[in-house]
GUNUBA-797827 format. One record per residue (C-alpha): residue number from 1; x, y, z. Coordinates in steps of 0.2 Angstrom, whole numbers, always signed. Each point is the difference from the previous one (the first is absolute). Example, Ala and Ser with C-alpha at 12.3 -4.5 7.8 and 13.67 -1.06 7.14 Angstrom:
residues 2
PT,num,X,Y,Z
PT,1,+62,-22,+39
PT,2,+6,+17,-3
END
This chain:
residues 552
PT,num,X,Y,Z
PT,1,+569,-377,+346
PT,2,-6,-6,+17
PT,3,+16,-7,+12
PT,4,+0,-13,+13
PT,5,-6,+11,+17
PT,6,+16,+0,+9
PT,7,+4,+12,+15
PT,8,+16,+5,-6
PT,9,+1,+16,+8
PT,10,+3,-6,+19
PT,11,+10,-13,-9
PT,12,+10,+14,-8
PT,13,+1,+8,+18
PT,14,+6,-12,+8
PT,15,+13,-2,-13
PT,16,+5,+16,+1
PT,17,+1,+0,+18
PT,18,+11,-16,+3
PT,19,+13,+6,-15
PT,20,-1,+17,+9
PT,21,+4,-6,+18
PT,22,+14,-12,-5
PT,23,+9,+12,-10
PT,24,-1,+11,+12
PT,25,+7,-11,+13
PT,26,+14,-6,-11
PT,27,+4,+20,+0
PT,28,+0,+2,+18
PT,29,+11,-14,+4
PT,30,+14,+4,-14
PT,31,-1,+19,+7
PT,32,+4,-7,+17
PT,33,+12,-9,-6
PT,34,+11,+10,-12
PT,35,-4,+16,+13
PT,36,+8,-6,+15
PT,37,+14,+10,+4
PT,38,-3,+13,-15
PT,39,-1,+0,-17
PT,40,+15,-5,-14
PT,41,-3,+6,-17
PT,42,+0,-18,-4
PT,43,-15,-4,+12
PT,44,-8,+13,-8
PT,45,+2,-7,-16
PT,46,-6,-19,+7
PT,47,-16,+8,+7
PT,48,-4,+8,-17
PT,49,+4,-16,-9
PT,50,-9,-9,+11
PT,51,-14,+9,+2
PT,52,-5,+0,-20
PT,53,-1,-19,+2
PT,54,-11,+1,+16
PT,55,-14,+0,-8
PT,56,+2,-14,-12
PT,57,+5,-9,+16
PT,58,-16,+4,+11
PT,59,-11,-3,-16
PT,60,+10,-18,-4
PT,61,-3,-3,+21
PT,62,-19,+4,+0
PT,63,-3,-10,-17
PT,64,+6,-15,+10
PT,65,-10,+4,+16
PT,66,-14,+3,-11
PT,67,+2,-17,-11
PT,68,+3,-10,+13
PT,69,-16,+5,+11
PT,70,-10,-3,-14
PT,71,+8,-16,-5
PT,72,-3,-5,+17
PT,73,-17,+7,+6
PT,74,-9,+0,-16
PT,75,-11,-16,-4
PT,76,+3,+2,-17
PT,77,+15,+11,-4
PT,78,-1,+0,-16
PT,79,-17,+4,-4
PT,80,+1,+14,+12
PT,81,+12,+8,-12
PT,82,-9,-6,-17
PT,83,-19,+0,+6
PT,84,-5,-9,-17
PT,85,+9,-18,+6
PT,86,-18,-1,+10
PT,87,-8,-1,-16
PT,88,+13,-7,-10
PT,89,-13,-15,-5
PT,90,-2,-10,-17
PT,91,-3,-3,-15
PT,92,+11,+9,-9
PT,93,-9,+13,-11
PT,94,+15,+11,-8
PT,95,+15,-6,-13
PT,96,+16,+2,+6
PT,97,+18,+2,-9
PT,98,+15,-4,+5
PT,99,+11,+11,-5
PT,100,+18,-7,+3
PT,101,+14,+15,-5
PT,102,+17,-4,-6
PT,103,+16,+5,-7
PT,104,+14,-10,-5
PT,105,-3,-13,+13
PT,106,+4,-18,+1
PT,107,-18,-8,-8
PT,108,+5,-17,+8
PT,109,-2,+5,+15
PT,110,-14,+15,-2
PT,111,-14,-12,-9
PT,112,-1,-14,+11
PT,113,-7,+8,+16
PT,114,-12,+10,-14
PT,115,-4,-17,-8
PT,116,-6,-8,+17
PT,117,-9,+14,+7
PT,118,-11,+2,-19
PT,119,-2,-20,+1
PT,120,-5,+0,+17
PT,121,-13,+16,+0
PT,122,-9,-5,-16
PT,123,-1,-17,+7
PT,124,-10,+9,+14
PT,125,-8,+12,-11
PT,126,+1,-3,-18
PT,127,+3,+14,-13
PT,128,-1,+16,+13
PT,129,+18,-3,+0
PT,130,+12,+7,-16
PT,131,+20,+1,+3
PT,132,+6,+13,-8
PT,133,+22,+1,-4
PT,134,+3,+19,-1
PT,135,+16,+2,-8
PT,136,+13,+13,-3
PT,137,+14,-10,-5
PT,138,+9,+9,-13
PT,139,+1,-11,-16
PT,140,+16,-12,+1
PT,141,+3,-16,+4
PT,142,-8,+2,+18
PT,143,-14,+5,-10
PT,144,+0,-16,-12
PT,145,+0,-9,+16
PT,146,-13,+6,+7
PT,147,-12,+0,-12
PT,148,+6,-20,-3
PT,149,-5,-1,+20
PT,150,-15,+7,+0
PT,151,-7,-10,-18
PT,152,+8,-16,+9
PT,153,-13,+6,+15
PT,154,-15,+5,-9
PT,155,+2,-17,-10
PT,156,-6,-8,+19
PT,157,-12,+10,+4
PT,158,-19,+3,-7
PT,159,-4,+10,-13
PT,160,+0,+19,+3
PT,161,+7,-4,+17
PT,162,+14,+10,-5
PT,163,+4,+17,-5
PT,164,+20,+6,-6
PT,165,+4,+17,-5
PT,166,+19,+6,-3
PT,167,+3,+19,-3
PT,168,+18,+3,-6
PT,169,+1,+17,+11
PT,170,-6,+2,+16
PT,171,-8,+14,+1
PT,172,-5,+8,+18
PT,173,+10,-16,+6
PT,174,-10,-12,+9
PT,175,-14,+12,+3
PT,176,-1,+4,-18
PT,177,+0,-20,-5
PT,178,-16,-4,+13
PT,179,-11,+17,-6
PT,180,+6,-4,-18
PT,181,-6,-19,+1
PT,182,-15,+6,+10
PT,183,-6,+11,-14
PT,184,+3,-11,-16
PT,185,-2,-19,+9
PT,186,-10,-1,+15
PT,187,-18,+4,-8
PT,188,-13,-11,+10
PT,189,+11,-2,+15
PT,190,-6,+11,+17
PT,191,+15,-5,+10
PT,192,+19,-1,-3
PT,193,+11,-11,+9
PT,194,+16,+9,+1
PT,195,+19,-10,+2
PT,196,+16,+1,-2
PT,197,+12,-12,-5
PT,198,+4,-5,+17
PT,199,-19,-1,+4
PT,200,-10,-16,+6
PT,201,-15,+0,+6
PT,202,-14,-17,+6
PT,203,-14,+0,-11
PT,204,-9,+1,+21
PT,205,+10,+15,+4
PT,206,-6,+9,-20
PT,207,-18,-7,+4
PT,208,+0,+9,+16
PT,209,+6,+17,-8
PT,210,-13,-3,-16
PT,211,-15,-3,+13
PT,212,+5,+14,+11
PT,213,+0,+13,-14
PT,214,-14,-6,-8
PT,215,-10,+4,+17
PT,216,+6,+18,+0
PT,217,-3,+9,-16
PT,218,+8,+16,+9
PT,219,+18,-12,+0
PT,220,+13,+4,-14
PT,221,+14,-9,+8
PT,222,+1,-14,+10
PT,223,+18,-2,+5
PT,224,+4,-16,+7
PT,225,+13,-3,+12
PT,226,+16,-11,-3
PT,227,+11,-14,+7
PT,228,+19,-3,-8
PT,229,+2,-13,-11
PT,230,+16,-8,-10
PT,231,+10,+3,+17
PT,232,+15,-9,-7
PT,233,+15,+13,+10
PT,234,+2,+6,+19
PT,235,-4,+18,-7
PT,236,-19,-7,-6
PT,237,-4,-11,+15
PT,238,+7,+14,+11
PT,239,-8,+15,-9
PT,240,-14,-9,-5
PT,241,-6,-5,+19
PT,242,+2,+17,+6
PT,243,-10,+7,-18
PT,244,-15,-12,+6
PT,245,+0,+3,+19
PT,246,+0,+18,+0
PT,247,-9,+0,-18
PT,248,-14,-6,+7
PT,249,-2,+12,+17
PT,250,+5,+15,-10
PT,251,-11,-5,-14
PT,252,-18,-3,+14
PT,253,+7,+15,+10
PT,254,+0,+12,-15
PT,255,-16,-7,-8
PT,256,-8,+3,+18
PT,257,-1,+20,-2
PT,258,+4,+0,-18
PT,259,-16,-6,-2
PT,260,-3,+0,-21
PT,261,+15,+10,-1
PT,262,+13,-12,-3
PT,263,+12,-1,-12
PT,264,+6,-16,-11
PT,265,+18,-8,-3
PT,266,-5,-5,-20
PT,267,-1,-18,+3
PT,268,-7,-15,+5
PT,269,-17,+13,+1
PT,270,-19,+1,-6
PT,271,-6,+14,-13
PT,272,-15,+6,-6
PT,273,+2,+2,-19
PT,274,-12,+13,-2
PT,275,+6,+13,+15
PT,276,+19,-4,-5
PT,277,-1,+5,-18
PT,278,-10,+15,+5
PT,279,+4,+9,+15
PT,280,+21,-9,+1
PT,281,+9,+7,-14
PT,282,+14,+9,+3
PT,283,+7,+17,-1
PT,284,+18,+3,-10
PT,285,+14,+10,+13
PT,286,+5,+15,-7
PT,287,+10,-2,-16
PT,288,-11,-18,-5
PT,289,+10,-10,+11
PT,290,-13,-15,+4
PT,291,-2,-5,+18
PT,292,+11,-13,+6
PT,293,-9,-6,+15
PT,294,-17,+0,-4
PT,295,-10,-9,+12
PT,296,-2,+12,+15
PT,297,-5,+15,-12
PT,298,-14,-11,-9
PT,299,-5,-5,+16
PT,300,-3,+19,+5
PT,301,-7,+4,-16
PT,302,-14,-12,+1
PT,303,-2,+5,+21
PT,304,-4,+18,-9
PT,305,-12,-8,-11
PT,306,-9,-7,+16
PT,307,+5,-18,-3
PT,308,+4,-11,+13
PT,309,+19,-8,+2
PT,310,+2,-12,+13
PT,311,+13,-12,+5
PT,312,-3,-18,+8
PT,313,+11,-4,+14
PT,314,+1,-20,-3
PT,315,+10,-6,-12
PT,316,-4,-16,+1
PT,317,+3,-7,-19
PT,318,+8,+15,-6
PT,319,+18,+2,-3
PT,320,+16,+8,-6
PT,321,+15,-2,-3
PT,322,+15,+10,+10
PT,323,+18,+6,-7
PT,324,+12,-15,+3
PT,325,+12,+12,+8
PT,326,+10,+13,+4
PT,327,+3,+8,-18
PT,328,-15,-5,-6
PT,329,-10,+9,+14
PT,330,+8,+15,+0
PT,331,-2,+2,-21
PT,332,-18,-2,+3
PT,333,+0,+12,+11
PT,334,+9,+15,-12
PT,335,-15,-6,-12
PT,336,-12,+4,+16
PT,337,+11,+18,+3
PT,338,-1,+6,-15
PT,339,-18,-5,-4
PT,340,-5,+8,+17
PT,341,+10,+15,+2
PT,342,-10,+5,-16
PT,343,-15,+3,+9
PT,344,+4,+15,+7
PT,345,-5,+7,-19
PT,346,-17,-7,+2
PT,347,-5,+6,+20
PT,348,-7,+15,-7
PT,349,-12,-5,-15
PT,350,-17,+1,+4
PT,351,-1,-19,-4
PT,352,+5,-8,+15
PT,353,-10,-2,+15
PT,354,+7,+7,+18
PT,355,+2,-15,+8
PT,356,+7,-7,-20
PT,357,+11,+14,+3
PT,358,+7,-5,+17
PT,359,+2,-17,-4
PT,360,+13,+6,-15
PT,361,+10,+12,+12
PT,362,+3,-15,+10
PT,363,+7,-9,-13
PT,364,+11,+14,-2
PT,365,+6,+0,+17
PT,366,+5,-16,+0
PT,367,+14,+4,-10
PT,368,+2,+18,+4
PT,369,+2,-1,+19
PT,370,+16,-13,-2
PT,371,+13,+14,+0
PT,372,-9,+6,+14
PT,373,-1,-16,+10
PT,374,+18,-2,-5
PT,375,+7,+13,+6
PT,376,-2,-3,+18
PT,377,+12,-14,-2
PT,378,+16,+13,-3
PT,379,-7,+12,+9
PT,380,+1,-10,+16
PT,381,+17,-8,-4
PT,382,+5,+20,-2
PT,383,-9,+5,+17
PT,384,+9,-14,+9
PT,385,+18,+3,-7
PT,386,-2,+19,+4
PT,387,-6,-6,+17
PT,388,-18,+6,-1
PT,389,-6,-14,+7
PT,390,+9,-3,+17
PT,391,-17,+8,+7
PT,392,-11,-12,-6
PT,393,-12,-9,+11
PT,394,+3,-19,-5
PT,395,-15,-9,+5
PT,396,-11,+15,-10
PT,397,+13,-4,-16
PT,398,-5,-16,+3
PT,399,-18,+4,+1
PT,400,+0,+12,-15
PT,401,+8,-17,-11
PT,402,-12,-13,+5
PT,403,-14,+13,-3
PT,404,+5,+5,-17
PT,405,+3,-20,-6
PT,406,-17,-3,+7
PT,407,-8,+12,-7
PT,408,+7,-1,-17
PT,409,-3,-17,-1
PT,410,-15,-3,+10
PT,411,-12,-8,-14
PT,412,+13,-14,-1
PT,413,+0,-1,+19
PT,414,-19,-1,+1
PT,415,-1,-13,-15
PT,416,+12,-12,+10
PT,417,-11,+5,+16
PT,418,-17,-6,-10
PT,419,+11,-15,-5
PT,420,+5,-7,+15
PT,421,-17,+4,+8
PT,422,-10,-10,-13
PT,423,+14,-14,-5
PT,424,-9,-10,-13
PT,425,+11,-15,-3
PT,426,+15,+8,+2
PT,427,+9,-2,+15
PT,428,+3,+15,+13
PT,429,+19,-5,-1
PT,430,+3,+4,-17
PT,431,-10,+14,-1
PT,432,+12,+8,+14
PT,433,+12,-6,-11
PT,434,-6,+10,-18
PT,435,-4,+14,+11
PT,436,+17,+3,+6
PT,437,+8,-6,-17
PT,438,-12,+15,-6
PT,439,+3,+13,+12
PT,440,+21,-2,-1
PT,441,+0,-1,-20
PT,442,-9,+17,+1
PT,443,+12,+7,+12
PT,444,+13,-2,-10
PT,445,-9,+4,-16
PT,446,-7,+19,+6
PT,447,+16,+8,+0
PT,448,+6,-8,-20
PT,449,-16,+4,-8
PT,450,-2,+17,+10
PT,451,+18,+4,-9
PT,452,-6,-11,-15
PT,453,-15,+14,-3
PT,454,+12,+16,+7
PT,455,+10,-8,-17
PT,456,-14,-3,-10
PT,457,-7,+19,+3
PT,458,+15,+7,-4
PT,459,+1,-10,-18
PT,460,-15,+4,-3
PT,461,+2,+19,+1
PT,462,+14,-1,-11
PT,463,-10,-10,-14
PT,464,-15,-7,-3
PT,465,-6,-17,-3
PT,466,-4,-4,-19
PT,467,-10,-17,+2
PT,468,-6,-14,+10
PT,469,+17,-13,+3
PT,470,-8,-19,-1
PT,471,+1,-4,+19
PT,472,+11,-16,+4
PT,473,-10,-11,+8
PT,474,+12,-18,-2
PT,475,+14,-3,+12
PT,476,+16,+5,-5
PT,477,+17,-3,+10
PT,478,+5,+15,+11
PT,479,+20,-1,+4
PT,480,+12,+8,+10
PT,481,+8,+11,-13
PT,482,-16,+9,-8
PT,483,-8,+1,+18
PT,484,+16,+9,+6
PT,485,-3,+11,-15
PT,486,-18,+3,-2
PT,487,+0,+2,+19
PT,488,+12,+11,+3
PT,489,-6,+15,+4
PT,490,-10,-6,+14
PT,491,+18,-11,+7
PT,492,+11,+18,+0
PT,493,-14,+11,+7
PT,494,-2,-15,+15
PT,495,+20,+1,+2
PT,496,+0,+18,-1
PT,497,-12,+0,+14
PT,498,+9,-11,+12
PT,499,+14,+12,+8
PT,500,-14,+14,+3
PT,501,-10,-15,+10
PT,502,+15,-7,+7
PT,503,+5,+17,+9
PT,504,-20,-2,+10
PT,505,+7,-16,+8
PT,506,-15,-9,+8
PT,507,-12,+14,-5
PT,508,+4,-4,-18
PT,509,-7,-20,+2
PT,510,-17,+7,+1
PT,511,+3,+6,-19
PT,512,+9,-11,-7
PT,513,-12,-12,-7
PT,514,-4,+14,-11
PT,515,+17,-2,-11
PT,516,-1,-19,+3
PT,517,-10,-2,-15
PT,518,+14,+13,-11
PT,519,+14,-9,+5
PT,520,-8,-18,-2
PT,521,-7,+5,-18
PT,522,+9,-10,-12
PT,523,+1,-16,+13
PT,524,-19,+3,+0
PT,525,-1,+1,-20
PT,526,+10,-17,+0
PT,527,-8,-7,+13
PT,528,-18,+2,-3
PT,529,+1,-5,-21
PT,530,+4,-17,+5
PT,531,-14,-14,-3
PT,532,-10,-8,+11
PT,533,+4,-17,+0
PT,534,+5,-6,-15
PT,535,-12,+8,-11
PT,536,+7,+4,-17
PT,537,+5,+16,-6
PT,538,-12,+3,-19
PT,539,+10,+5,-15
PT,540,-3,+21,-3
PT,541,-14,+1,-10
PT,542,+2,+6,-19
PT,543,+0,+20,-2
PT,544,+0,+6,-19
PT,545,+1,+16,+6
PT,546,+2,+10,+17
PT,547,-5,+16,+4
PT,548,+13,+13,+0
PT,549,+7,+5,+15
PT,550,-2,+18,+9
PT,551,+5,+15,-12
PT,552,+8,+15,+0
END
């Protein structure tokens, strides 16, 4: 199967080299700093904290340098990274279906974007579009109501326009529901449209993907890029603006040496029918247990079948909806954990390709170095109670801190950056504006969700998760009372902190945005859940049934 000519292997050098050299600068400045005036047991411990999440901070830095060089030198960024967008030319010549998962969701507001998008591409392009409903809403009343939905819909729409299955179990989760519906209801469709509930897409933005494919018969996925949508709270405009600037340089950067190595996120993406079904099934874990998370291990599956996965940058008509807030967030992430962490049964099976393989340990980082990352917060307060850090050069400390937030949260910085250079319509003045909004909310948020995750490891090693939870996606009012609970850890480890930082006087001001975001937790959970405006908070959708908590 013949790929795209790319010279990935300077690309890859280069890579290497920038991710090399910043984490190797980030090491020599925290040795300067915690060796001046010899070594404390609890410098050492910082250093070794520290340095296991180096290298996720000069890789995060060198993707943003990367992503932002080629979003600004590039003619065409985007079809540098997918080479088929130059010959992504009509008419159309494939079928395509698009496959819409859900599970007890609210059907009012899933159809409707669904309904628009199949009116608007068979307008354009007649029958090569099908909607396909892919249920795995146990029977019940959210069942009866879907099904009443979905007749109500298809009762508008042509003939054979739409497709509905419901399985009463879901099998494989919501990898087993899109193979299953592949094999038994997709014949005489090469391409599969896939969405979640909180998916929309412009019938431009899924003509764009459709065209793009069908001039590479080497691509398997085309993942497109996505915008937030539904921002109805702080927490979603807030998170959703930083998702979006950084998404999009992390996303080109990574696709730069990646090359037709990339992995997909499950949604709002492009399959080929044929090379799914056949080369993306996958393995069990030891024991049966299906995989949880299943996009980046199908992704590697069908790398190591020598099909091409690639992801476009733009995500211009393509969007998703973000957790309303704190709480919300921070349960989608233990679905995340749990579903990642299980990679580490799957890195050694001959299935998966190298690069597959790397992208799956990062995902397992991303949860497994927060105790890590942590740590230094209370090792710090300990060196400076114990005086360890009367020694300290200030200006390197602050040097050492303003490296590390850059670094960490460079692709955010360089989506801002192409921002303000290229303005549109949008005024420079409020872009400055969104960027520091950005930049402060994720100051505060680091150290709660790096706690969140030390938590969520810990739970996880105790028992395992069972099933997939529903994820919340309406409003829903955050008070002072359950903040004050749900938050609490974060709140005592913040005032536990505070006497070891108060004994490093001036020195200790150069940390202490670190426990900022602990002790400003629950004022942040309250905060943030509030609307924008006056937009109204949706009644919780109807759940017959939800999925049973973690076990012992």
């Amino acid at each position: 199967m013949t790929q795209p000519v790319e010279r990935l292997a300077p690309r890859r050098a280069v890579m290497a080299a920038l991710t090399a050299g910043i984490t190797l600068g980030l090491l020599a400045l925290a040795w300067a700093v915690l060796s001046a005036g010899g070594w404390t047991p609890w410098e050492a411990l910082i250093l070794l904290c520290y340095g296991a999440n180096a290298p996720w901070l000069g890789l995060a830095a060198a993707t943003g340098l990367v992503g932002l060089g080629v979003r600004l030198l590039a003619a065409d960024p985007d079809a540098l990274v997918v080479p088929s967008l130059r010959r992504a030319e009509g008419p159309l010549r494939t079928r395509t279906l698009i496959a819409a998962c859900v599970r007890l969701e609210d059907m009012g507001a899933v159809l409707p974007p669904l309904a628009r998008l199949l009116r608007d591409l068979r307008a354009q392009h007649g029958d090569a579009f099908v909607l396909g409903i892919l249920s795995d809403t146990p029977c019940g009343p959210a069942a009866e109501a879907e099904a009443a939905a979905v007749a109500a819909l298809a009762a508008r729409v042509p003939d054979a326009a739409l497709r509905y299955r419901r399985r009463t179990e879901n099998a494989g989760f919501k990898a087993g529901n899109l193979m299953d519906f592949l094999d038994h209801h997709a014949e005489g469709f090469d391409f599969a449209l896939v969405l979640d509930a909180d998916s929309e897409m412009s019938a431009a933005a899924v003509t764009r993907l459709v065209l793009a494919m069908q001039a590479d018969p080497a691509l398997a996925v085309l993942q497109g890029n996505t915008q937030p949508a539904g921002m109805q709270t702080r927490f979603a405009r807030l998170f959703g603006l930083g998702h979006r600037q950084g998404g999009r340089i992390w996303s080109t950067g990574q696709a730069w040496w990646q090359g037709p190595r990339q992995p997909w996120w499950g949604h709002n993406a492009l399959l080929r029918i044929a090379a799914f079904r056949r080369d993306a099934r996958l393995p069990t874990l030891p024991g049966g247990t299906p995989v949880l998370s299943h996009d980046h291990p199908e992704a590697a599956m069908l790398h190591a079948a020598g099909w091409a996965v690639r992801v476009l940058p733009d995500d211009a008509g393509s969007f998703e909806q973000h957790p309303p807030d704190l709480p919300a967030f921070f349960g989608r992430d233990l679905r995340w954990a749990a579903g990642n962490l299980q990679w580490l049964g799957l890195l050694r099976r001959p299935e998966f390709s190298r690069l597959g393989r790397f992208q799956m340990v990062l995902g397992v980082l991303h949860y497994a170095l927060a105790p890590l990352w942590l740590a230094v917060l209370p090792l710090a307060a300990l060196n400076l109670a114990t005086g360890g850090g009367d020694a300290t050069p200030p200006g390197l400390l602050l040097a050492l801190v303003l490296a590390s937030f850059v670094a960490l949260n460079l692709p955010k910085l360089a989506g801002h950056a192409e921002s303000l250079l290229r303005p549109g319509r949008t005024r420079r003045a409020t872009l400055l504006r969104e960027a520091a909004q950005d930049l402060a909310f994720g100051l505060l948020l680091e150290p709660v969700a790096a706690l969140e995750h030390t938590l969520t490891l810990l739970r996880l090693a105790r028992r395992r998760l069972s099933g997939w939870a529903p994820q919340r996606r309406v409003p829903e009012a955050v008070g002072w009372a359950m903040a004050l609970r749900r938050f609490a850890p974060q709140t005592l480890l913040g005032l536990a902190l505070l006497p070891g930082f108060a004994a490093g006087g001036t020195m200790a001001l150069l940390i202490l945005p670190g426990i900022a975001g602990l002790l400003l937790a629950a004022p942040l959970a309250v905060w943030s859940a509030r609307p924008i405006g006056t937009a109204p908070r949706r009644p919780a959708p109807l759940r017959a049934e939800r999925a049973r908590p973690p076990t012992g």
